[in-house]
Each structure stands twice: as C-alpha cells, then as structure tokens.
C-alpha positions in Angstrom: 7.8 29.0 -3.7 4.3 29.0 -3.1 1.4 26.7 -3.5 -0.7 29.1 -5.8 -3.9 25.5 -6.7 -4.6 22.2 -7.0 -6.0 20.3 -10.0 -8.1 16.3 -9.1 -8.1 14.7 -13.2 -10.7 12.0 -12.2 -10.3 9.0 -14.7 -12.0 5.9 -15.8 -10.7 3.0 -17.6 -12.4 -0.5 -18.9 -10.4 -3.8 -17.5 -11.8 -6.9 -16.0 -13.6 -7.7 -12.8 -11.9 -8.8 -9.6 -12.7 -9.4 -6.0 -10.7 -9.9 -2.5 -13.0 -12.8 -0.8 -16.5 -13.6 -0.1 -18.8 -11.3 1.5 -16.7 -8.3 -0.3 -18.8 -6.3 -3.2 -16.7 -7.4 -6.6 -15.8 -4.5 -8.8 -17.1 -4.1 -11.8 -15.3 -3.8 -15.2 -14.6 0.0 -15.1 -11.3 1.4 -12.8 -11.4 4.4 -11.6 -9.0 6.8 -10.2 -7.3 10.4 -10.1 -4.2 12.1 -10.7 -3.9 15.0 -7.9 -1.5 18.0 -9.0 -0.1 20.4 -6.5 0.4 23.9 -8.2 2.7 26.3 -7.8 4.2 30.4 -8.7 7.2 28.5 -10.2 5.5 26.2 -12.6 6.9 23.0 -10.8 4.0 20.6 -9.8 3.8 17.9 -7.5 1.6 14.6 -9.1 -0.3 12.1 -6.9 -2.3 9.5 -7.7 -5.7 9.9 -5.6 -8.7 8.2 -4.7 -11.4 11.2 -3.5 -13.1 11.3 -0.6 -12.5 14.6 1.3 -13.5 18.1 -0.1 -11.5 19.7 -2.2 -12.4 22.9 -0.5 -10.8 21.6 2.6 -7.7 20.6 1.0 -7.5 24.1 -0.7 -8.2 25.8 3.0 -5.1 23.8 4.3 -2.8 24.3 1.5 -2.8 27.2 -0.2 -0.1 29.7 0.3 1.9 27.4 1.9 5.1 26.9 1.1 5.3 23.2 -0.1 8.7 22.4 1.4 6.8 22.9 4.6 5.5 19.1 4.2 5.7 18.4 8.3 3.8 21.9 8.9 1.3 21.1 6.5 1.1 17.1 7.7 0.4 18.4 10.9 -2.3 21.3 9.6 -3.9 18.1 8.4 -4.0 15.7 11.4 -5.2 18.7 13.6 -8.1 19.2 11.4 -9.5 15.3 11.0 -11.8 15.5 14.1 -14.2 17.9 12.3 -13.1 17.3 8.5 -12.6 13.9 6.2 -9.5 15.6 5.3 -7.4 11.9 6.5 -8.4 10.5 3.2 -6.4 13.5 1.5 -3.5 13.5 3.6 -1.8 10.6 1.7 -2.1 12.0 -1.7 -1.4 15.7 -0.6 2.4 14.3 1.1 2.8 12.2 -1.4 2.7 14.5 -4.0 4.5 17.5 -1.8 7.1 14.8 -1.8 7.5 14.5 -5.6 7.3 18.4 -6.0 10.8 18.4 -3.9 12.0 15.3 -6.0 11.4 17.7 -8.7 13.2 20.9 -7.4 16.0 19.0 -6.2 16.3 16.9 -9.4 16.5 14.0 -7.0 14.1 10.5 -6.7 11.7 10.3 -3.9 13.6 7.8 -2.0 16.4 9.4 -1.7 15.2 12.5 -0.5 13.2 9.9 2.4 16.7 8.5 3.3 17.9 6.3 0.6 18.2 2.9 2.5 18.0 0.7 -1.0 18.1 1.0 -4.7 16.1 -1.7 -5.2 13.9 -4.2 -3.1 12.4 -7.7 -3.8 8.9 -7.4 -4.7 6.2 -10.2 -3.4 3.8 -11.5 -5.7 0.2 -10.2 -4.4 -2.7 -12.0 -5.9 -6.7 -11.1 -5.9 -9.1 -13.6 -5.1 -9.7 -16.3 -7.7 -12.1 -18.4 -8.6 -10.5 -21.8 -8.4 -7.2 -23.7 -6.6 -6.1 -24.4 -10.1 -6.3 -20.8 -11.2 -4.2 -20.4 -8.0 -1.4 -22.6 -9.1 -1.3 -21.3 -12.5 -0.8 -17.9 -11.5 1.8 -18.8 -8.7 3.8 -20.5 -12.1 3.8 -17.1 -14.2 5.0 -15.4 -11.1 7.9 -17.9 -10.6 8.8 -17.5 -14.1 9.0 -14.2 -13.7 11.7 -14.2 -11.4 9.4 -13.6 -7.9 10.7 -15.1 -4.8 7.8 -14.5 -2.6 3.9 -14.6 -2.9 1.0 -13.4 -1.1 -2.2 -14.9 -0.8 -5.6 -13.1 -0.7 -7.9 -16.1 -1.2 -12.2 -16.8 0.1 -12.1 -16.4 3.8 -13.6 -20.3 3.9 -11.2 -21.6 6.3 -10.9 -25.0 5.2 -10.8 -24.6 1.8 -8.0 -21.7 2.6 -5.9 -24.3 4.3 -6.1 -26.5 1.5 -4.9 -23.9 -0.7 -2.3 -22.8 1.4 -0.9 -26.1 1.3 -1.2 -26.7 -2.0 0.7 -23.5 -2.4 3.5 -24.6 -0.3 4.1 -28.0 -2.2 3.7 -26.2 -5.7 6.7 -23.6 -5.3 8.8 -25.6 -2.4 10.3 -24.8 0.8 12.5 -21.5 -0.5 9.8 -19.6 -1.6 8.4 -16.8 0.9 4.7 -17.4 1.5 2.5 -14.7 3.1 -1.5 -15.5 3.9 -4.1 -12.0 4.1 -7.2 -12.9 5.7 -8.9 -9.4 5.2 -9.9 -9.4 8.5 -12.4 -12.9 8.1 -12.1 -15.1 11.0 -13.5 -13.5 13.8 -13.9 -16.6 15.8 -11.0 -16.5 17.9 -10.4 -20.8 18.0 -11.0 -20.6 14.0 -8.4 -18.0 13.9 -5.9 -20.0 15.9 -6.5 -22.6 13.9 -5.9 -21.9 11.1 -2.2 -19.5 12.5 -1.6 -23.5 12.8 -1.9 -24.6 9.4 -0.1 -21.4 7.9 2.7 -23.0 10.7 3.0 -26.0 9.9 3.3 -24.9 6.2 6.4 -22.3 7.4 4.3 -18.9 5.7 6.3 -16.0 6.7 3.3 -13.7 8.0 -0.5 -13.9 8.9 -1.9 -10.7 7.8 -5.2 -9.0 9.1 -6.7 -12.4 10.8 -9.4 -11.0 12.9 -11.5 -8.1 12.7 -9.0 -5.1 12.7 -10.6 -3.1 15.4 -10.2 -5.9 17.8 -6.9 -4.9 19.2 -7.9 -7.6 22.4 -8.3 -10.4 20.3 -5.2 -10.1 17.9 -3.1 -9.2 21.2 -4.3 -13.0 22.4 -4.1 -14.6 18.7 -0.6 -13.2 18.8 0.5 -15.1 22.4 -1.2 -18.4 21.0 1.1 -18.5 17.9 4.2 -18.3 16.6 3.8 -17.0 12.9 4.5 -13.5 12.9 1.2 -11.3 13.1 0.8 -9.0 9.9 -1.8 -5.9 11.3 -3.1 -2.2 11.3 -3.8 -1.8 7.9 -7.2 -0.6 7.6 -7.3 1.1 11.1 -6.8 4.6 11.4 -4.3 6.7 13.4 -1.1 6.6 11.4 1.8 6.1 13.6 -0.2 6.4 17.0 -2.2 3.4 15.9 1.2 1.8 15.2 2.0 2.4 18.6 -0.9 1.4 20.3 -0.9 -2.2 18.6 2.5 -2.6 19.5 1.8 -1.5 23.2 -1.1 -3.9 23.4 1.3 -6.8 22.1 -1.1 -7.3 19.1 1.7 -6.6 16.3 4.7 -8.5 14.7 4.6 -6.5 11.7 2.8 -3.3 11.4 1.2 -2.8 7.8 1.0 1.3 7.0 1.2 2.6 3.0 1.6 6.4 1.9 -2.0 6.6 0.3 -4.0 4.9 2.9 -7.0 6.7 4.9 -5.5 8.3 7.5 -2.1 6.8 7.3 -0.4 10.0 6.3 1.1 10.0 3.6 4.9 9.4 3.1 5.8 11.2 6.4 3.3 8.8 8.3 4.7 6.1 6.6 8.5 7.5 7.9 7.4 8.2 11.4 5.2 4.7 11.6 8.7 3.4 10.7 10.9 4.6 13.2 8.7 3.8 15.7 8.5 0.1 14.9 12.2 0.6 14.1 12.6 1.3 18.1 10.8 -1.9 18.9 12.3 -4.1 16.5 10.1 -4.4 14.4 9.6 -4.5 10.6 7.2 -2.0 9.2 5.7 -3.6 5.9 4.5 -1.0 3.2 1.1 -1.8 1.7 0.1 -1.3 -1.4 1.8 -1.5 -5.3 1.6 2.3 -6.4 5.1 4.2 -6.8 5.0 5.8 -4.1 4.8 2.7 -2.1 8.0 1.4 -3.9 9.3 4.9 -2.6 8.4 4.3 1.0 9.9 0.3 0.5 13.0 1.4 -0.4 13.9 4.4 2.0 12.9 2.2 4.8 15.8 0.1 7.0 13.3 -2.1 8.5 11.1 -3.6 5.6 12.0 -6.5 3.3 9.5 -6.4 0.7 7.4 -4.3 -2.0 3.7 -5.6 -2.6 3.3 -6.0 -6.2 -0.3 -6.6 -7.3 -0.3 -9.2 -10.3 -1.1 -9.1 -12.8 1.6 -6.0 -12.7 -0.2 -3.8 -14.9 -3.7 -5.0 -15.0 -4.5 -2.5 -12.1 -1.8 0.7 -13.5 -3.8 3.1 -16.0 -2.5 2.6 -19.4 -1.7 6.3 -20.0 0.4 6.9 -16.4 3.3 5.2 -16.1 6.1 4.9 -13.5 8.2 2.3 -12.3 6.0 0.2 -10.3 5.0 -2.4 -12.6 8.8 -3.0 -13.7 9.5 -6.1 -12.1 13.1 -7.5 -13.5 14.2 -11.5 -13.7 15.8 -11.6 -9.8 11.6 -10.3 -8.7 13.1 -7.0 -7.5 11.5 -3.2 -8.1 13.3 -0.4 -8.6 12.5 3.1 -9.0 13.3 5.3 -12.2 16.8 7.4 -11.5 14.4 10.4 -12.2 13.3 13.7 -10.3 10.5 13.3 -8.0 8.5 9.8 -7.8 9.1 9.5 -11.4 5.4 9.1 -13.0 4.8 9.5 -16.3 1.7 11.2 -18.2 0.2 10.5 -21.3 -2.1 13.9 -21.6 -3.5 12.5 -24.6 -4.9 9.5 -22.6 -5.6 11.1 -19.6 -7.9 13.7 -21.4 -10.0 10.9 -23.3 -10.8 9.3 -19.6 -11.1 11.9 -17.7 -14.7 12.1 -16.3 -14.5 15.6 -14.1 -11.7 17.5 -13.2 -11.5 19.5 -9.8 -9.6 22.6 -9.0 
C-alpha cells in the first residue's frame, strides 16, 4: 500500500462564544476546523481532525509514496525536518490519522492497535472560563448529574477570586469528588504561585496544572519543591517526549500533560513514547485534550487515569462528524466505538455545506 494524496476539508460552523481567562483573545461565534484525509492505491483512507498551520506542500514532500504502515519512519521524517519547516503542527494530525488508516486495514480500534490498556476510562469534567461563580456551580451540578466524578477548572487567572472559587467548588460537590485547577500559565510571580498551590491544598484538588509561565522550567522546578499538590505541566511547550524528559530531569513535573494533536507533540506515537518515559519515572502522563483520538491515547495508556472532556460535550464537536468522544455514560466514563480505526463518523452532506476551502 501506498500513500498516493492527501485531502485538508476546512470547515466552519456557528456556536457561541467562549474564552479560557483574562488577557486571552475570546473566540468569536464561528468554529473552525478540518478533516485531514490520508489517501491511498487501495482506496482505504486514514481521517484526522486538523487545525492548519504547516504547508501542505511540506506534508505532501514527507509523505507521499510512503508506505503508511511505516508510521515511526515517517514520525521521524517529520521531527528531522522541524528546524527548517512548521511541519510540528502537522505531525499530530498526519500520526493520528496514519493510525486510523491501520485501524481500518486491520478492522481493529485505535486503542487496541496502541496496546489496549482499558476499554473504557473515567472522563473529567473540563470547563471554559465563565462569567460568574454561580454559573460555576450550575455547571458543576449538570456535570454531577451526569454521572462525572471529577472536574477541572479553567477559571480568570485573578488569584483571589480563583481561590474563592475553588473553594466554593470543593464545598459544592464534597470531599469524593476529584478536583483539578488549570492556571494557563497566569501567575508568574513565584510567591503568588505558591500561594495559591496552598489554597488548592488545603482544598485536597488533585493537580495544579500549568501554574507559571510554561517556558520557565527554573521556576516550576522550585514551585514544585515548595508544595505538595502534584504539579500538572508541558503542555504548550514543544519537544514531545524530549521535553517530557527534560522537565522531569529538572524536577519541575509530577504529571506530564502531552495530547496526539498538539504542536509539536507528535501525534499518537509522541504521545506513546512521552508515556513510557514518564512510565520509567513513575509518573502519570495525562492526555490533553477531548477529540477521539485523545480518548484513543487515554485508554492505551497504563499510566493515566483520566480523559478530558470539554463540557458542554458537544458544544465544541462539529455537528456533521461524529465519533465517540462526546458519549459520556451515567458512571462519567468514555469509551470508544468497537469500530475499525478511531471510529469517526462523516456526514458528507454537512461537511460539504461548511466547507470553506479544501486542500489537496
């Protein structure tokens, strides 16, 4: 078999606004995002979703002729290239969908084909930013309802206002609920940081995700001796499993955050070998991000618990592709579809009324 093309739908869809904390750019009420497809002289395709950024001519260049079982040849084709290319915010997409292409040949799911740890996996709840503590504690009593047994804040980066919230959050769902706080990087102060490690403490959150500036491997590496809470990181640095690495060897990580369609994370077979490495340390490698190919990753893995689950579930899933992701049952687990490949699903008919551009 032989790649032979590749095909970039590029889609928009109307939903409402939402934001991540203050100082971030909102988005605006049209989504936007792309279905990559891997060609090949067989007629079996491999799907991604995709979110642009390198040159399609570059991906060709790489892949083209290849044989697309060759995903570690052509992972490193990739990573040998980024220095001169922006080919690191293809890789993800490009595995990922070489990955369901085999799911597809072998008639076997994803997962399994990654190692097959789990079936299913609890999902946390993973809010936005909203606009009030009330609207806070609303949502946090639809996603109890709904069976969720863990919740992640993303709330305003204002530190005391934050704490209050995190509190509140605590005495609205009770001691057996998991609780996870994402700062997005805001508190750059190192004492304000520390601080507020304390509160998230003395409130028994699981994880402190992304506290300090995410570069700043010197500061988290001392954040992470001053407190106890387990130190979330590495999510929006680039590297893929070497950055993993280095974190760990500067004692800045607990919990290394990597996800298959991340810049320069690498796709499912980063997402594998960032993995093993932080399985050789101990440590728990937490997969970011609510596509399906994320709930893939979650359940081949030995050493993560969770899968993040943006909420509302389908409020940020294109109404005309479907997969397994938003499926959350009454217990708050995810599980994929017992289906070939990553197991999406494409309404043509929909996909060809939003499609803005298509690339091949």
């Amino acid at each position: 078999m032989k790649i032979i093309g590749i095909r970039i739908h590029h889609i928009e869809w109307e939903r409402g606004p939402y934001h991540w904390r203050d100082e971030i750019m909102p988005s605006g009420t049209t989504a936007h995002t792309a279905l990559l497809r891997i060609l090949t002289d067989e007629g079996i395709e491999g799907w991604s979703s995709y979110s642009a950024g390198a040159n399609i001519e570059e991906i060709k260049h790489q892949i083209i002729g290849e044989d697309p079982f060759n995903r570690e040849r052509i992972w490193h084709k990739f990573w040998r290239n980024l220095r001169s290319s922006r080919l690191g915010l293809a890789i993800g997409p490009v595995d990922c969908a070489l990955w369901d292409l085999a799911g597809k040949a072998h008639g076997q799911p994803v997962y399994k084909l990654l190692g097959g740890m789990r079936d299913r996996i609890p999902a946390y709840a993973s809010t936005v930013t909203l606009d009030s503590l009330e609207a806070y504690m609303e949502l946090a009593e639809v996603c109890l309802d709904k069976g969720y047994q863990a919740i992640k804040l993303h709330a305003w980066g204002r530190l005391e206002e934050d704490a209050e919230l995190c509190r509140a959050l605590r005495e609205k769902v009770g001691p057996d609920i998991e609780l996870m706080y994402d700062a997005s990087s805001m508190f750059n102060l190192f004492e304000d940081a520390v601080w507020f490690g304390r509160r998230l403490e003395e409130q028994a959150y699981y994880w402190y995700e992304e506290p300090i500036d995410h570069f700043n491997i010197t500061a988290l590496a001392r954040l992470r001796q001053a407190l106890d809470i387990p130190l979330a990181v590495a999510e929006a640095t680039y590297g893929g499993p070497w950055d993993a690495l280095t974190h760990i060897q500067a004692g800045a990580a607990d919990i290394i955050l990597t996800g298959p369609l991340d810049a320069y994370k690498g796709g499912l077979t980063g997402v594998l070998k960032t993995a093993h490495i932080c399985e050789g340390f101990g440590m728990m490698a937490a997969v970011h991000g609510s596509a399906i190919s994320h709930l893939h990753a979650a359940c081949a893995l030995y050493n993560t618990k969770y899968f993040e689950r943006l909420v509302p579930e389908t409020y940020y899933a294109p109404p005309g592709i479907r997969d397994a992701s938003t499926d959350i049952d009454n217990e708050g687990y995810a599980a994929p579809w017992d289906a070939p490949g990553l197991g999406i699903e494409v309404d043509w008919d929909w996909v060809e009324a939003h499609t803005t551009g298509i690339e091949s």
